[in-house]
MDAnalysis code that builds the backbone (N, CA, C; Angstrom):
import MDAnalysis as mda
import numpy as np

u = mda.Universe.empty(603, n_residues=201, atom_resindex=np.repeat(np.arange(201), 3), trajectory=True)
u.add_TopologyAttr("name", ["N", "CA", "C"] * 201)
u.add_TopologyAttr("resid", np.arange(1, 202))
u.add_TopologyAttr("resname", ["UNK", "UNK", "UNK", "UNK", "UNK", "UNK", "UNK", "UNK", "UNK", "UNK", "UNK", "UNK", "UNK", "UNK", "UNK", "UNK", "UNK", "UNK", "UNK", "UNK", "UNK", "UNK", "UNK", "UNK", "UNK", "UNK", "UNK", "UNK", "UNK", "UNK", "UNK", "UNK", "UNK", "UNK", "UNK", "UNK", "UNK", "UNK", "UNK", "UNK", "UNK", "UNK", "UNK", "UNK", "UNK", "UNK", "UNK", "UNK", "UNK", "UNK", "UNK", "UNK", "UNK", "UNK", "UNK", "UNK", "UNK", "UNK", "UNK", "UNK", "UNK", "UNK", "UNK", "UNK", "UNK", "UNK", "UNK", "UNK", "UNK", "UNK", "UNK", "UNK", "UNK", "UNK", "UNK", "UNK", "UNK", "UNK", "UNK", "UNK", "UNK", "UNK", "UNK", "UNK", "UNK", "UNK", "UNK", "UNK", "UNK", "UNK", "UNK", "UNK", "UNK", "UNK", "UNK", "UNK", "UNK", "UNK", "UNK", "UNK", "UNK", "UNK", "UNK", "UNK", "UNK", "UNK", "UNK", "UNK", "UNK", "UNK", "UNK", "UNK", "UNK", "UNK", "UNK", "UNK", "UNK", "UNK", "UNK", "UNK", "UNK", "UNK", "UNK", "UNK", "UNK", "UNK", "UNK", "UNK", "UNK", "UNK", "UNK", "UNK", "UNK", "UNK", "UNK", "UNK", "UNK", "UNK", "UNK", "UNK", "UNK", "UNK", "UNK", "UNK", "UNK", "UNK", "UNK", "UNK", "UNK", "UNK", "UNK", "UNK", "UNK", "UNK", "UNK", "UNK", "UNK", "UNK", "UNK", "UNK", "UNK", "UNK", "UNK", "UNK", "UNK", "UNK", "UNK", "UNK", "UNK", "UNK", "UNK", "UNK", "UNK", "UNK", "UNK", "UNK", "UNK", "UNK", "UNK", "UNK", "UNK", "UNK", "UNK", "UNK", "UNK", "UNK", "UNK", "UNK", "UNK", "UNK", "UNK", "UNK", "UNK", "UNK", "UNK", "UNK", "UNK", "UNK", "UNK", "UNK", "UNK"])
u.atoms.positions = np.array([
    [16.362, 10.832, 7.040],
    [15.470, 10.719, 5.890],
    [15.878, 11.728, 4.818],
    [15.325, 11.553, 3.574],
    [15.706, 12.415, 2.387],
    [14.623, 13.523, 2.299],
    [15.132, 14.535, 1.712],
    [14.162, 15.799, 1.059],
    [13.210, 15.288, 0.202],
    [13.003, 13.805, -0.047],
    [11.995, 13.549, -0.937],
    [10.789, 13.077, 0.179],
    [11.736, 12.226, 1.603],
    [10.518, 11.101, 2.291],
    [10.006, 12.379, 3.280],
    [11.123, 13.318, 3.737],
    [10.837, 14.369, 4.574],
    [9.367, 15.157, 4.107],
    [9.324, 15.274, 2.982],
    [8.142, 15.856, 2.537],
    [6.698, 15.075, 2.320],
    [7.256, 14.009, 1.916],
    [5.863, 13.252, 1.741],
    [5.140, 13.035, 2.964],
    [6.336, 12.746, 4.146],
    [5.722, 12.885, 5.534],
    [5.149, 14.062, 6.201],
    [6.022, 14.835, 6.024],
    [4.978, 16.395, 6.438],
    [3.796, 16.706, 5.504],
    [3.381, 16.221, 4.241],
    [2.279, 16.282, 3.511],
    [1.170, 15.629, 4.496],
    [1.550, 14.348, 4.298],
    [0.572, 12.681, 5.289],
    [0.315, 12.928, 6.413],
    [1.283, 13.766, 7.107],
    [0.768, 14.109, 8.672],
    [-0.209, 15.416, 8.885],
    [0.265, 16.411, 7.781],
    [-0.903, 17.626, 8.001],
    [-2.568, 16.904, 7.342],
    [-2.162, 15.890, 6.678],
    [-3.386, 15.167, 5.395],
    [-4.177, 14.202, 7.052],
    [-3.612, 14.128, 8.162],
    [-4.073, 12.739, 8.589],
    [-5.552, 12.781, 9.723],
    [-5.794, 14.112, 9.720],
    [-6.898, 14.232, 10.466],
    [-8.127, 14.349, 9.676],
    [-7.811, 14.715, 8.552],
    [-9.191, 14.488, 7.504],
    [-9.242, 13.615, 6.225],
    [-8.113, 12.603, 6.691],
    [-8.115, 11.569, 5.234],
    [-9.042, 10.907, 5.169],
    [-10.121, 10.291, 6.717],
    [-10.346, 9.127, 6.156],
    [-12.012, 10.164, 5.738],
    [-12.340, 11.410, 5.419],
    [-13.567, 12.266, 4.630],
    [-13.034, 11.970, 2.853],
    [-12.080, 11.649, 2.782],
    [-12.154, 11.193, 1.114],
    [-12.728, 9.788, 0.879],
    [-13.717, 9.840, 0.431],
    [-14.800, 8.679, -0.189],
    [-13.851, 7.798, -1.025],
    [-13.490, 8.537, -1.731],
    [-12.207, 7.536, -2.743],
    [-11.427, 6.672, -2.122],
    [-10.734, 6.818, -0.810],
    [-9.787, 6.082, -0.045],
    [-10.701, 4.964, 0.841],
    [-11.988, 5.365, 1.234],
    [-12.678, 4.650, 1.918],
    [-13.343, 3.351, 1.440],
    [-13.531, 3.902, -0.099],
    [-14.453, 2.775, -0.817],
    [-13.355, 2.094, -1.347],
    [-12.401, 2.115, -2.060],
    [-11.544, 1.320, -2.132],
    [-10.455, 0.270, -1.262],
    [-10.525, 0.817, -0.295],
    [-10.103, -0.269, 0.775],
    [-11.037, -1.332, 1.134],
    [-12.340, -0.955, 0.683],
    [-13.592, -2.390, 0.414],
    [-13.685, -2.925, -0.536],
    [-13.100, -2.567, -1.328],
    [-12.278, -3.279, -2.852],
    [-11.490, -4.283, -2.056],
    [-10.205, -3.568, -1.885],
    [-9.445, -4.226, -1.719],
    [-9.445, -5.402, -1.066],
    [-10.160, -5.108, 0.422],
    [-10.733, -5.616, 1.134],
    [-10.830, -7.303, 1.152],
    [-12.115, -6.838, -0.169],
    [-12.731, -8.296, -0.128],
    [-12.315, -8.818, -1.160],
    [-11.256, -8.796, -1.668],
    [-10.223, -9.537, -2.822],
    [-10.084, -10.935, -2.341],
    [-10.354, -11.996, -3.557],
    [-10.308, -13.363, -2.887],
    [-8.659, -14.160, -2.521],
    [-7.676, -13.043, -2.994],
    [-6.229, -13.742, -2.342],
    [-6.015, -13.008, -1.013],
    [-6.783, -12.090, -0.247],
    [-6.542, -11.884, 0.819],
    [-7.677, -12.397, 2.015],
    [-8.335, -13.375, 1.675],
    [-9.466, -13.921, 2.075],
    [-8.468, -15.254, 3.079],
    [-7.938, -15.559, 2.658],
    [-7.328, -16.803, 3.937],
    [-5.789, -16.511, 4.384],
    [-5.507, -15.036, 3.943],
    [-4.097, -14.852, 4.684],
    [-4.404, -14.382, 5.948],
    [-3.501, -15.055, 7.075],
    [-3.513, -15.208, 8.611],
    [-2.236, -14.335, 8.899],
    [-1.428, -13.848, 8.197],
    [-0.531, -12.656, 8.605],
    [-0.693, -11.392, 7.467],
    [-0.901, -10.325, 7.842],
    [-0.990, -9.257, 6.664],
    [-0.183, -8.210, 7.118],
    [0.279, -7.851, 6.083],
    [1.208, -6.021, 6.491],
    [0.823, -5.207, 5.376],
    [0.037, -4.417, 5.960],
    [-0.520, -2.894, 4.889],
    [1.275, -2.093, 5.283],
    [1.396, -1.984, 3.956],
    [2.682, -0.870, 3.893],
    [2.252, 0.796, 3.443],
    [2.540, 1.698, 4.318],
    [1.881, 2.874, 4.211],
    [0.427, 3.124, 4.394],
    [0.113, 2.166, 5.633],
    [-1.236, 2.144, 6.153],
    [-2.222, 3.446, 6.190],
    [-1.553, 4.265, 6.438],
    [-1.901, 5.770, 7.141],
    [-2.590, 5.404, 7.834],
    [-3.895, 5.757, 7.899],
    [-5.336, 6.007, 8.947],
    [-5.286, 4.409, 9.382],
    [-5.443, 3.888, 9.030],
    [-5.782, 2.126, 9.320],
    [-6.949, 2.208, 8.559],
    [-7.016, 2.848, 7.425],
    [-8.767, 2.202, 6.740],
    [-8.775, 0.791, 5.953],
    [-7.668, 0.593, 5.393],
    [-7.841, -1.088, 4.964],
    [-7.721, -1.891, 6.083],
    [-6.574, -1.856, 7.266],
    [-6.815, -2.831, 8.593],
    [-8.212, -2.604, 8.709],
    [-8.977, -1.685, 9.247],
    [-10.557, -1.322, 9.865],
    [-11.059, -2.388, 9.006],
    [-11.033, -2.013, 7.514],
    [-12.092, -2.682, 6.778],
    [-11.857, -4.372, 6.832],
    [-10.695, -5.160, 6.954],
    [-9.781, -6.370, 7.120],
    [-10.732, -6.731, 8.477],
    [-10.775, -6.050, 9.448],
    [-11.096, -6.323, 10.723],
    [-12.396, -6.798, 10.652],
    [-13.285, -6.148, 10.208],
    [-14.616, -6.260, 9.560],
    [-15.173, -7.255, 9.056],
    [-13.843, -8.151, 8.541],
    [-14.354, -9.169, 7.723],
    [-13.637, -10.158, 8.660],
    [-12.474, -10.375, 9.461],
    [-12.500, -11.383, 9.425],
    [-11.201, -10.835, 10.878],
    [-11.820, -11.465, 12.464],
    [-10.888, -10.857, 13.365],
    [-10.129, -11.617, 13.960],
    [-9.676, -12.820, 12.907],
    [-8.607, -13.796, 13.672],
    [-7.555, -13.608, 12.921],
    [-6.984, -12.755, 12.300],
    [-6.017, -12.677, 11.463],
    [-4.615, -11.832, 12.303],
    [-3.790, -11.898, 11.832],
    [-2.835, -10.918, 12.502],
    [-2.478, -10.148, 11.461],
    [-2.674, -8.773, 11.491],
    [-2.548, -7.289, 10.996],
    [-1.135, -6.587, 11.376],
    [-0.511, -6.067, 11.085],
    [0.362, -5.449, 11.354],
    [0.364, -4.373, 9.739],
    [0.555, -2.797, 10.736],
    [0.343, -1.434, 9.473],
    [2.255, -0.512, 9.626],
    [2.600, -0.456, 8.672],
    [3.394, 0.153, 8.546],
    [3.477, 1.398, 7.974],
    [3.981, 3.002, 8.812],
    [4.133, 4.011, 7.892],
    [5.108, 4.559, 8.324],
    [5.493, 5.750, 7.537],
    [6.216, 6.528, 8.295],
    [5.635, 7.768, 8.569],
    [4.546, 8.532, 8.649],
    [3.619, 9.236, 9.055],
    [3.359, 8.816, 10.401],
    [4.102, 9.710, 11.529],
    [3.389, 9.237, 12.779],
    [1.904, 10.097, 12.788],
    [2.095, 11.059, 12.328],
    [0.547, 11.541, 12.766],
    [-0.729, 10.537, 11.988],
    [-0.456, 9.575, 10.835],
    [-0.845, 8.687, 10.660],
    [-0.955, 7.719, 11.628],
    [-0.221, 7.089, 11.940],
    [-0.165, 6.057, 12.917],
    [-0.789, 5.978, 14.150],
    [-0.586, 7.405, 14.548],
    [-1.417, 8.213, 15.953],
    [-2.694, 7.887, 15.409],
    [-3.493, 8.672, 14.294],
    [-4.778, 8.043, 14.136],
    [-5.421, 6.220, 13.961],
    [-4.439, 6.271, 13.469],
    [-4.901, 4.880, 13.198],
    [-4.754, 3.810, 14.463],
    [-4.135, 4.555, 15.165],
    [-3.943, 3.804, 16.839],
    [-5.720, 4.416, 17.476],
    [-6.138, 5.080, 17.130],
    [-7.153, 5.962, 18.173],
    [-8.500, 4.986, 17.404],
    [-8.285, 4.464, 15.872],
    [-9.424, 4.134, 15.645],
    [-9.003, 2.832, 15.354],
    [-7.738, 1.589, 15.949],
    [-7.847, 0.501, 16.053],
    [-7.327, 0.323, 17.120],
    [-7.402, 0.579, 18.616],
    [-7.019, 0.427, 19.549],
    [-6.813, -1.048, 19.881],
    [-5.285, -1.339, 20.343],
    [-4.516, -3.033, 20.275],
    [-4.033, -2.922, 19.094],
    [-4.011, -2.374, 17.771],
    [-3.770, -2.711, 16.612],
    [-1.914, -2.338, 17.083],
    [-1.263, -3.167, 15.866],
    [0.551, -3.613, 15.543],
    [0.003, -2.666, 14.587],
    [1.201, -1.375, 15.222],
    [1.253, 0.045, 14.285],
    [3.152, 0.233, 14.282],
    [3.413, 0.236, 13.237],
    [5.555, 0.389, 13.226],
    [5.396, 1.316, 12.670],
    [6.377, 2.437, 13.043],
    [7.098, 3.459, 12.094],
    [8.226, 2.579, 11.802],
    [8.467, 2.938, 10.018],
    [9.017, 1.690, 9.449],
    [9.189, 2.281, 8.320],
    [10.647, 2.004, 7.125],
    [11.011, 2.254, 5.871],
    [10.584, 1.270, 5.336],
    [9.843, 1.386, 4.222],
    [9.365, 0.271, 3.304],
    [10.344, -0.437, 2.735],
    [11.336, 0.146, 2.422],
    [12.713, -0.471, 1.878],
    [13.400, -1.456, 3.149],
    [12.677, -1.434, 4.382],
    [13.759, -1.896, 5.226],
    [12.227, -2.361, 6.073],
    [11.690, -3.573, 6.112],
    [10.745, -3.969, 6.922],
    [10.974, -4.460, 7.509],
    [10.674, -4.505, 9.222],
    [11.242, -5.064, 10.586],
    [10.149, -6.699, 10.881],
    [10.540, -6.951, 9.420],
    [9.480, -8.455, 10.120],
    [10.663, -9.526, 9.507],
    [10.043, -10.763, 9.498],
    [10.999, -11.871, 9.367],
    [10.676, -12.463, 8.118],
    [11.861, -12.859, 7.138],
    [11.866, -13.613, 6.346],
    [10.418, -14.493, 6.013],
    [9.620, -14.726, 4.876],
    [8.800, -15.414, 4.478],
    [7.597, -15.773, 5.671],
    [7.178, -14.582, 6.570],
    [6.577, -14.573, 7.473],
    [5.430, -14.335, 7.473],
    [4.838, -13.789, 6.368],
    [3.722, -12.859, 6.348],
    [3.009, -13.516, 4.764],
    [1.343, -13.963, 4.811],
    [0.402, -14.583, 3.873],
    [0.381, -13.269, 2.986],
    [0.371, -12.061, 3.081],
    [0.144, -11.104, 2.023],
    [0.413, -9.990, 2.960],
    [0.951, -9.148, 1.409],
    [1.200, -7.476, 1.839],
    [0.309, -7.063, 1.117],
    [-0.064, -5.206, 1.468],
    [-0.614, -4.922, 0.843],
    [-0.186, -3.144, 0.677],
    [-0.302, -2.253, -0.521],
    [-0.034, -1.026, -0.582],
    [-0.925, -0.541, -1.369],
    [-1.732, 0.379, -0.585],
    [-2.680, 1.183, -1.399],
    [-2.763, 2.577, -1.397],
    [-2.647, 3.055, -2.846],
    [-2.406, 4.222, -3.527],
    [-0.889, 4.951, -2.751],
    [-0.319, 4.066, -2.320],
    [1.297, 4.852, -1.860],
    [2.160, 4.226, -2.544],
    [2.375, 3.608, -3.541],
    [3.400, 3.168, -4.370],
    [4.143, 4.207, -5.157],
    [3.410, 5.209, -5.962],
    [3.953, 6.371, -7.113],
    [4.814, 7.420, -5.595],
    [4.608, 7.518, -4.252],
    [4.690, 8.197, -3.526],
    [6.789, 8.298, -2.612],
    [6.776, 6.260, -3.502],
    [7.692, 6.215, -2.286],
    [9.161, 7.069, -3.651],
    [10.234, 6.795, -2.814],
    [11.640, 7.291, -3.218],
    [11.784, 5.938, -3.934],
    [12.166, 4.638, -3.301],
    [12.934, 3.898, -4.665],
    [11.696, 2.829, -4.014],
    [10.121, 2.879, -5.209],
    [9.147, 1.796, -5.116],
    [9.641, 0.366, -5.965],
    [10.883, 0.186, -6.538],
    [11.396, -0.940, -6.506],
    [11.863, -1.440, -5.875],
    [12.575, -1.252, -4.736],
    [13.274, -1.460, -3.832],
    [12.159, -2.238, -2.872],
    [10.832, -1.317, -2.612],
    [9.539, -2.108, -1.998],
    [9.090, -3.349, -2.537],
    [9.505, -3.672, -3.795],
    [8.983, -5.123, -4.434],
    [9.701, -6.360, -3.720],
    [11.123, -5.870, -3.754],
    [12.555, -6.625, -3.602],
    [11.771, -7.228, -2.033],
    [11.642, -5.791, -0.623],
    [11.092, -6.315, 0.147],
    [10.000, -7.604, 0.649],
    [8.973, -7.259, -0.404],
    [7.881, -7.990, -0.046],
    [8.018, -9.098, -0.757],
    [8.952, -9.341, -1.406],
    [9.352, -10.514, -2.161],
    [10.114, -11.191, -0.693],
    [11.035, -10.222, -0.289],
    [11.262, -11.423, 1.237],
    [10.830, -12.052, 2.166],
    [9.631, -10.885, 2.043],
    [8.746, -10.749, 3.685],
    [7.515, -12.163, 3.131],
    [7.539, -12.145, 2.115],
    [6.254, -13.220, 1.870],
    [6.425, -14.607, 2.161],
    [5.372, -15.042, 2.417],
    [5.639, -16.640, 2.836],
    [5.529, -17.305, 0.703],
    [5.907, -18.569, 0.976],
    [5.689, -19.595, -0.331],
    [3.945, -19.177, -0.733],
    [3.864, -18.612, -1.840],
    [2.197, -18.617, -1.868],
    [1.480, -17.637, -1.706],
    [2.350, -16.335, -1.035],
    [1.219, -15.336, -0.440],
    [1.363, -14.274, -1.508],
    [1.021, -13.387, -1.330],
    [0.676, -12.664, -2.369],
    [0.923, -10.763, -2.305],
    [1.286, -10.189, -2.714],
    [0.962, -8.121, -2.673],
    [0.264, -7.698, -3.841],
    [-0.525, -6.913, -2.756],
    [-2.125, -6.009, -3.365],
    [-1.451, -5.249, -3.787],
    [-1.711, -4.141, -4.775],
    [-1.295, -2.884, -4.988],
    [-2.599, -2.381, -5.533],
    [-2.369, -1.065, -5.287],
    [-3.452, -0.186, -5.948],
    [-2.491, 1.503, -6.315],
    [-2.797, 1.429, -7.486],
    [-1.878, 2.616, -8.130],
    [-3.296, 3.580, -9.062],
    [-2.706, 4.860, -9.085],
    [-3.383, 5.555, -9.935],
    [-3.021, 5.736, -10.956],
    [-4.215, 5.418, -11.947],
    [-4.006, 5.642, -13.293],
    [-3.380, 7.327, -13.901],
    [-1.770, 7.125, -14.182],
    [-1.507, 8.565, -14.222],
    [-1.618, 9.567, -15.200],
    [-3.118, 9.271, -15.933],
    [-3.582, 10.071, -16.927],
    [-4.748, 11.080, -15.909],
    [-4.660, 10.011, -14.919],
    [-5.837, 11.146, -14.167],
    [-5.014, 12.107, -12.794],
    [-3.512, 11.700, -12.662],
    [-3.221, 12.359, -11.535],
    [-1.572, 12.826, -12.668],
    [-0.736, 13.948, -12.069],
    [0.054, 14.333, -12.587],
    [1.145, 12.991, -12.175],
    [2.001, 12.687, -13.163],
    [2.945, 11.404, -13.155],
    [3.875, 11.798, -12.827],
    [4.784, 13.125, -13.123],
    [6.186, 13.506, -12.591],
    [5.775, 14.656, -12.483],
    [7.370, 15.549, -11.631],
    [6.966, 16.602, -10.966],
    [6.187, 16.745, -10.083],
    [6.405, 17.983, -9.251],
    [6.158, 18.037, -7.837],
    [4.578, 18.321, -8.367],
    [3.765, 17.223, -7.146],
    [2.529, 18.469, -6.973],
    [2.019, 18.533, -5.659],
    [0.471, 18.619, -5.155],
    [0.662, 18.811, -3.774],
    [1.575, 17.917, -3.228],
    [2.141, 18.976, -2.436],
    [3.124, 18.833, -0.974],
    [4.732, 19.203, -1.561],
    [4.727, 18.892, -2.354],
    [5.746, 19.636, -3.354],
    [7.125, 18.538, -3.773],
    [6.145, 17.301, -4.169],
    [7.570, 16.021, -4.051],
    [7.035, 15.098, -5.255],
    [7.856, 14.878, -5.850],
    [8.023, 13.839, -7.158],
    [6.424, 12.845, -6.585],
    [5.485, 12.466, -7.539],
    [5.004, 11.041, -7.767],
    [5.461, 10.406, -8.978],
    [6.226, 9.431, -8.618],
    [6.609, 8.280, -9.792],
    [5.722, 7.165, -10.180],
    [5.055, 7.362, -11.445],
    [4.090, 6.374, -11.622],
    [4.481, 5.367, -12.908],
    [6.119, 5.720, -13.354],
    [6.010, 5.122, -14.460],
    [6.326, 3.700, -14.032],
    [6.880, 2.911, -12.758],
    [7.025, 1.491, -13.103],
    [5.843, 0.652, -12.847],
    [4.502, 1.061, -12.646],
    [3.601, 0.592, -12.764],
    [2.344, 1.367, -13.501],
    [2.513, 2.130, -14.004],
    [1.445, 2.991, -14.956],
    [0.466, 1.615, -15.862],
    [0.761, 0.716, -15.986],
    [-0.108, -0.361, -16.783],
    [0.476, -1.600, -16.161],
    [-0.947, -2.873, -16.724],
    [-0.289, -3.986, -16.297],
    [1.278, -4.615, -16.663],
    [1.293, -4.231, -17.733],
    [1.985, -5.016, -18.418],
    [3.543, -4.017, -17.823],
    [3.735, -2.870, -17.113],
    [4.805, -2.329, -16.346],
    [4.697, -2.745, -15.494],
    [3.462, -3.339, -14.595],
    [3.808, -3.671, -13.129],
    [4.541, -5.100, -13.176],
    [3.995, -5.580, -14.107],
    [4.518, -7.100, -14.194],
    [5.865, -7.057, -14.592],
    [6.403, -6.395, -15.365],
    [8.033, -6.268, -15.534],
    [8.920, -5.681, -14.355],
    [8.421, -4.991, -13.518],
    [8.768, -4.306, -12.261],
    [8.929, -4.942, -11.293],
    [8.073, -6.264, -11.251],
    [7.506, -6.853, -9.876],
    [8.657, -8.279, -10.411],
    [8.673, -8.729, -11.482],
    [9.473, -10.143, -11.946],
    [10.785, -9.970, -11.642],
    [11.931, -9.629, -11.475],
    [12.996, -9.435, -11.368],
    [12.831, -9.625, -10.080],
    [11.989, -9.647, -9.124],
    [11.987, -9.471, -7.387],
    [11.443, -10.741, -7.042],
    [11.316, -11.696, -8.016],
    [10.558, -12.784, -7.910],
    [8.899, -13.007, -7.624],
    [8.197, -12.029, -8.084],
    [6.989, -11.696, -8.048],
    [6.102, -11.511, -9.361],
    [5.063, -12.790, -9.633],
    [4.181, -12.308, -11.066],
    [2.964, -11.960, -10.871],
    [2.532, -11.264, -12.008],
    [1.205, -10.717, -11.879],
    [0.823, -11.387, -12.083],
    [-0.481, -11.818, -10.952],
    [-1.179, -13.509, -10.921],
    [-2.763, -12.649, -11.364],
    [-3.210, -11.171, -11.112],
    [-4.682, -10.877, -12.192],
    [-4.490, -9.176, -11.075],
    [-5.226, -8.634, -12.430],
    [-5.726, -7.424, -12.209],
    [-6.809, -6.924, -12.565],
    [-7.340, -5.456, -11.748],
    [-8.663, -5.025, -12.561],
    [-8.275, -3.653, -12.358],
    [-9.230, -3.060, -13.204],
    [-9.261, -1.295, -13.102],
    [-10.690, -1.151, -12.674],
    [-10.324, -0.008, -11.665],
    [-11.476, 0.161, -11.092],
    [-11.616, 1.909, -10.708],
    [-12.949, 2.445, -10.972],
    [-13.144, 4.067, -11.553],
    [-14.004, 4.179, -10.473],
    [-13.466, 5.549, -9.864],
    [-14.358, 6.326, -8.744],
    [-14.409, 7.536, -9.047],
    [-15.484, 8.225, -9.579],
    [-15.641, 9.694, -10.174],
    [-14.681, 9.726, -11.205],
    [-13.794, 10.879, -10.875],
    [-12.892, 11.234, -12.125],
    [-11.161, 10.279, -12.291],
    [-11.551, 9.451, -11.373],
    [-10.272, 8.776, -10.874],
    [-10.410, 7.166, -11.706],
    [-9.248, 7.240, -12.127],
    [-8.991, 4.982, -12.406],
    [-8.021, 4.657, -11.783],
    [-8.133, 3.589, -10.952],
    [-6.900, 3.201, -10.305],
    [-6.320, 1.810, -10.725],
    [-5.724, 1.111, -10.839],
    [-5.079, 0.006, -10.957],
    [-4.854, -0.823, -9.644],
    [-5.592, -2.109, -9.592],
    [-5.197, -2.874, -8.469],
    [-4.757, -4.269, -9.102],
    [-3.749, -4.473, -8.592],
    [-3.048, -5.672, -8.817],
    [-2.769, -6.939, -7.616],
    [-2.494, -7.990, -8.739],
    [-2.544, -8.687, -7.388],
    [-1.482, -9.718, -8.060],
    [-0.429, -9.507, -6.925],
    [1.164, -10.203, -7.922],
    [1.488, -11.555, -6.815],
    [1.715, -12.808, -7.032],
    [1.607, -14.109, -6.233],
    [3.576, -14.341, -5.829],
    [3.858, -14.804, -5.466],
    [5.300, -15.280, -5.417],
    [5.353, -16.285, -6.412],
    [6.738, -16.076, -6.929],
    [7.163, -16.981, -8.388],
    [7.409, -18.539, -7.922],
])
């Protein structure tokens, strides 16, 4: 791994015993949640799952689906095994996903996009991994409210400029064969985040 993923992981793993006490991460995965393009997908992959709070909340709504969470945070994964016991947990490069060609009704990544090393490279992916039709969630922070470049906690780049607005995510995501099919902004205290929802072309 690189001095960029090396760090974000030792951040996520010391972060993973008290993530799921941030209200912000909790209530938005019930956003996400109950989004009506993830309402009849029967295969899902949260990319950078951490805790399992969007699987938990997924589960909640609907327990015939097949889930599968990807991170590279094992001390993530460890939790999220303790509070979805049976749950499909991979340590896994987002750039390199161990599933099959056009296999999967929707992906989903929340608030770990500005986080990864090359988050274009993650589009390219889920542009493979998707079936005809299915769709990737994203949820990004608005980076007027969080620092956009330069290190801050944990001490590693967040890149927020290829999706900082709609109209960047949609130029970001098209080249990978992916359009922005609708979005909303949505504000929790001092925070706006951006959730998108991009369909296969």
């Amino acid at each position: 791994m690189s001095e960029h993923v090396d760090a974000v992981v030792a951040h996520y793993d010391d972060r993973s015993a008290t993530y799921d006490e941030d209200a912000l991460h909790r209530d938005l995965v019930e956003v996400v949640a109950g989004l009506p393009a993830l309402a009849d997908a029967s295969v899902l992959l949260d990319v950078a799952c951490g805790t399992g709070l969007l699987l938990r909340a997924l589960a909640r709504r609907r327990d015939d689906r097949v889930t599968i969470g990807l991170d590279r945070s094992l001390r993530m994964l460890e939790a999220a095994a303790r509070a979805l016991p049976g749950a499909r947990l991979l340590r896994a490069d987002v750039a390199a996903l161990p599933v099959a060609d056009r296999s999967a009704d929707a992906v989903a990544c929340v608030t770990a996009l500005h986080l990864l090393e090359d988050p274009v490279a993650a589009f390219a992916e889920w542009a493979r991994v998707l079936a005809p039709g299915g769709a990737a969630i994203t949820a990004t922070f608005d980076p007027t409210d969080e620092q956009s470049a330069g290190p801050g906690r944990g001490g590693f780049v967040r890149n927020h400029e290829p999706f900082r607005s709609p109209d960047r995510m949609a130029a970001t995501a098209a080249p990978h064969g992916l359009r922005l099919a609708d979005h909303t902004w949505w504000a929790h205290g001092e925070h706006r985040l951006l959730i998108c929802v991009l369909g296969t072309a």
